[in-house]
C-alpha positions as CSV (number, residue, x, y, z in Angstrom):
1,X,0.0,0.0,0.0
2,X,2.9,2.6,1.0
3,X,4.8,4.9,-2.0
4,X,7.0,5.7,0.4
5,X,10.6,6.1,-0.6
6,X,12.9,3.2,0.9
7,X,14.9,6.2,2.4
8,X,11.9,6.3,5.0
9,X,12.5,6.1,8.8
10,X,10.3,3.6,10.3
11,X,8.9,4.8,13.2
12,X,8.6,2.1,16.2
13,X,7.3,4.2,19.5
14,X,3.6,4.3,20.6
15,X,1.3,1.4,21.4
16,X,-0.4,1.6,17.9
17,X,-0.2,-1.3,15.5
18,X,0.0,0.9,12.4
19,X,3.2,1.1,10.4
20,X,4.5,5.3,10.7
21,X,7.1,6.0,8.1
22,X,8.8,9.5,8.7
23,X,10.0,11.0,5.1
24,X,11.5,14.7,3.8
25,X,8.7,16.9,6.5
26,X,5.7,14.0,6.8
27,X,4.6,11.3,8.4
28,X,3.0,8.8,6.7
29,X,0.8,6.3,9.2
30,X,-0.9,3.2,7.3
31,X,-3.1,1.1,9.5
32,X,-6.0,-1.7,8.5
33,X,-7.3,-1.4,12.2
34,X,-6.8,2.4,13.5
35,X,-10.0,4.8,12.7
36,X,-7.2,7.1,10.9
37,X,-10.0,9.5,9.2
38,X,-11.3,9.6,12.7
39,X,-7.5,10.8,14.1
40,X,-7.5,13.2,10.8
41,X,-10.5,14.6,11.8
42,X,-9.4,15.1,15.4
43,X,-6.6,16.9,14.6
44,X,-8.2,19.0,11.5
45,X,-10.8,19.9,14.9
46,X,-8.1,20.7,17.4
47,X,-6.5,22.9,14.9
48,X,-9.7,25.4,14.3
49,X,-10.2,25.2,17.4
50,X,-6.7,27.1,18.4
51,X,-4.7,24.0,19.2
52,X,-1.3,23.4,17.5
53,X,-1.8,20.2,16.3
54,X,0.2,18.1,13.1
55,X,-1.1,19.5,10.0
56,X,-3.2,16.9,8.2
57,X,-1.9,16.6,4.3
58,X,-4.3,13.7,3.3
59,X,-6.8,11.3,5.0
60,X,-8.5,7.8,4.2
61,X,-9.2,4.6,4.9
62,X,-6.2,2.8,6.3
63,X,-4.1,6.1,6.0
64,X,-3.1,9.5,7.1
65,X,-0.1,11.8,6.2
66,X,0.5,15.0,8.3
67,X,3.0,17.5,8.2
68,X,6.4,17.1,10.5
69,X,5.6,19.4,13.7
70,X,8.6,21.2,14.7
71,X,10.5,20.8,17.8
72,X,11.6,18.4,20.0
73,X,9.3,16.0,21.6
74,X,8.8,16.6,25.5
75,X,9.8,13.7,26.4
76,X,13.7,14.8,24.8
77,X,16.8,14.6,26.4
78,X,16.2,18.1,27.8
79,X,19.5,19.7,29.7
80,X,18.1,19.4,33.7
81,X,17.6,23.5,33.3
82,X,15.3,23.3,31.0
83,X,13.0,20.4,32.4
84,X,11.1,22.5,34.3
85,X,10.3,25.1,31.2
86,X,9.0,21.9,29.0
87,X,6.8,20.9,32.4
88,X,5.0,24.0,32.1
89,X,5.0,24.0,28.7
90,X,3.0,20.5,28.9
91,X,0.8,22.3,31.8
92,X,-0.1,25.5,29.8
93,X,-1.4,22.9,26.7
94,X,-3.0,20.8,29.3
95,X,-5.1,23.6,30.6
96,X,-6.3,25.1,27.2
97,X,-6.8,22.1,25.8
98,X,-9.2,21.5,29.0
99,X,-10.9,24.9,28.3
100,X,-12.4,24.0,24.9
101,X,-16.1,23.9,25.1
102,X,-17.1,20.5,25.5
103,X,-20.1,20.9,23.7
104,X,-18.7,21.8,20.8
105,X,-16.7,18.5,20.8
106,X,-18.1,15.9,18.7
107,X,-16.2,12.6,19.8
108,X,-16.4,11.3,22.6
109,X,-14.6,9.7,25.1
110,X,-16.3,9.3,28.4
111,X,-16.5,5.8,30.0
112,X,-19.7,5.0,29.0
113,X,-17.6,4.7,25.4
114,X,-14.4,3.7,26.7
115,X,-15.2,1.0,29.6
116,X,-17.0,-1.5,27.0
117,X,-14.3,-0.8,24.5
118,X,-11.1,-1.7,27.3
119,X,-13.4,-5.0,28.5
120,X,-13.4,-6.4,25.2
121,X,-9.9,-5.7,24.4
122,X,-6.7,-7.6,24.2
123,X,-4.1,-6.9,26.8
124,X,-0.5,-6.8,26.8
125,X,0.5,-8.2,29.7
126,X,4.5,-7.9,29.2
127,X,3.7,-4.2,28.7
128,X,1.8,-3.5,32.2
129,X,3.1,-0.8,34.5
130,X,5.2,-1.7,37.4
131,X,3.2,-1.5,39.8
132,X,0.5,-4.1,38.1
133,X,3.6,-6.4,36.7
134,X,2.5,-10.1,36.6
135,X,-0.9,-9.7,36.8
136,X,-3.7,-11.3,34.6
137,X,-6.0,-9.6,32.5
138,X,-8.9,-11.4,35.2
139,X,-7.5,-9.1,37.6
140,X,-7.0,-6.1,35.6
141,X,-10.5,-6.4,34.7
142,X,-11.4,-7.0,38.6
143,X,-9.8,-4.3,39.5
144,X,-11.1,-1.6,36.4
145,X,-14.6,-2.7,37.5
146,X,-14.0,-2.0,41.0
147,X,-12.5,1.0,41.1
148,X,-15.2,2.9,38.1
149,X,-15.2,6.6,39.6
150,X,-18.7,7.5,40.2
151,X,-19.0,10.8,38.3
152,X,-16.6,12.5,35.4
153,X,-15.4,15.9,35.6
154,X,-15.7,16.6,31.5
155,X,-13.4,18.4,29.8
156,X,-11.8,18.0,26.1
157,X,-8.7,15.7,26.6
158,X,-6.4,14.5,24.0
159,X,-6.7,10.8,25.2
160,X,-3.0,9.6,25.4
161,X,-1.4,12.8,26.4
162,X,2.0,11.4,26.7
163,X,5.3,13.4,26.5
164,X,6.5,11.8,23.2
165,X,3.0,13.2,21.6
166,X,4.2,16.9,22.6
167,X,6.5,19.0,20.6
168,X,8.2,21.8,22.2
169,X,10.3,24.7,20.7
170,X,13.7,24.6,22.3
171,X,14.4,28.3,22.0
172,X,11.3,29.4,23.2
173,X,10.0,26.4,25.4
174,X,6.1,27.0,23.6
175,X,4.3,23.8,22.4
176,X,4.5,23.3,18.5
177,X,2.0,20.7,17.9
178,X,0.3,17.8,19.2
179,X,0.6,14.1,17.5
180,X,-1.2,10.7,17.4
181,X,-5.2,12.6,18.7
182,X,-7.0,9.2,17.8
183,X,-8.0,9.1,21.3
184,X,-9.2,12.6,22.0
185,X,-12.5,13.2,22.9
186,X,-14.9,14.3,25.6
187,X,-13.4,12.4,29.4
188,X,-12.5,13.1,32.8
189,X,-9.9,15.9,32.9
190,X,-8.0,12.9,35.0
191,X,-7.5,10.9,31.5
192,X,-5.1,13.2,30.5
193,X,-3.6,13.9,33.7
194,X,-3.0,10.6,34.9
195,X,-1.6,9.6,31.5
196,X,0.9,12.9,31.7
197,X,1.9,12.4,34.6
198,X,3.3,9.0,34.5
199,X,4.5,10.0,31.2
200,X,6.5,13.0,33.0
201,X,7.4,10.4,35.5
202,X,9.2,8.0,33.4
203,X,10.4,10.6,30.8
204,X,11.3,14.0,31.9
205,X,12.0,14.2,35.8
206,X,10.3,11.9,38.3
207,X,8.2,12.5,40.9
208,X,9.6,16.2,40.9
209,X,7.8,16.8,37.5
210,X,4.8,15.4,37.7
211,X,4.4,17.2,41.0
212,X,4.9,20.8,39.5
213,X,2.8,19.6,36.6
214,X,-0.2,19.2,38.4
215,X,0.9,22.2,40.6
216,X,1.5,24.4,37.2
217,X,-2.0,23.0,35.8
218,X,-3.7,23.7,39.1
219,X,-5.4,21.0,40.6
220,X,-4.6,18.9,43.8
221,X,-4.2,15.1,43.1
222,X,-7.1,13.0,43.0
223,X,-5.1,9.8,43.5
224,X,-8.1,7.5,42.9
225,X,-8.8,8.7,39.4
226,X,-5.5,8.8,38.8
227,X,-4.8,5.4,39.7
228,X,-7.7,4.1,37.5
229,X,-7.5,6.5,34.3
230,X,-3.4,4.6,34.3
231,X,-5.1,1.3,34.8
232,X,-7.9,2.2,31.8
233,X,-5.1,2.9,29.9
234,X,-3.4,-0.6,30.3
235,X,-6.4,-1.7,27.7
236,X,-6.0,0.6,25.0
């Protein structure tokens, strides 16, 4: 299916099973599975809707190409001075993104949508977090069904607001653009949060990050819809 030029970086990061080739400014993502006119459309809405967001060149069944966002991922090897510039950075998109109306947001995300979706999905059980290493999907499932929050504080999120889906200017610390939005829709603000956090965790600066994070976005941690929003997102 791909016209891509054999000079074409594979790209292998992200849980996605879609085959992303990186050429001369694109990114070329070719999937029989992913709902690609669905992540075109997402970005084509974040875009109008004042979000920088990758540039969609063409759209259609089984494939998307979008234009190479500037920058350097968040999730770079950022000198330790600048760590806490890109934390904010991530904070400031985090909080606009959160104040887009959500009625104007036609996909949605909220567990109603996303709890049937993760109980009949396949799990990767080498790829769990450490803190749920060795367990069974039977438990994972246990535990997502136990530990449902009771209400959703709805905002737009991105869906898998990860540090390697954030590009950041290195002269002037501003996001660029945001990559891979087939998950964004209308969800608990703690989607995104729980999923940046750990992200910031792993990637940028530990617990240190994450904490001025959720201190730069504004909001005290909810550690119970933290904890599940991570575990939701062992399914997806």
């Amino acid at each position: 299916m791909s016209d891509v030029s054999p000079a074409g970086e594979e790209i292998t990061t992200g849980k996605s099973g879609a085959t992303v080739v990186r050429t001369a400014g694109t990114y070329r993502k070719e999937s029989a599975d992913d709902d690609l006119i669905g992540e075109g459309a997402r970005l084509i809405w974040l875009a109008a809707h004042g979000i920088p967001a990758a540039e969609v060149l063409e759209c259609g069944p089984g494939l998307l190409v979008t234009a190479e966002v500037p920058g350097r991922p968040a999730a770079g090897d950022w000198p330790p001075e600048a760590r806490d510039r890109v934390v904010d950075a991530l904070a400031e998109l985090t909080r606009a993104l959160h104040a887009l109306p959500v009625g104007e947001c036609p996909f949605d995300r909220r567990l109603a949508v996303t709890m049937p979706a993760a109980l009949s999905a396949e799990v990767d059980l080498d790829d769990l977090d450490d803190e749920r290493h060795g367990w069974t999907r039977d438990q994972l499932v246990a535990e997502l069904l136990a530990t449902r929050p009771a209400s959703e504080d709805l905002v737009v999120c991105h869906g898998d607001l990860g540090t390697l889906n954030v590009m950041v200017d290195p002269s002037t610390f501003e996001v660029t653009g945001v990559v891979d939005a087939g998950s964004l829709g209308v969800a608990d603000r703690w989607l995104d949060l729980a999923i940046a956090t750990r992200s910031l965790e792993g990637r940028v600066g530990g617990d240190g990050a994450s904490a001025r994070y959720l201190r730069s976005y504004g909001v005290e941690v909810d550690a119970e819809k933290l904890t599940f929003y991570r575990l939701l997102d062992e399914f997806f």
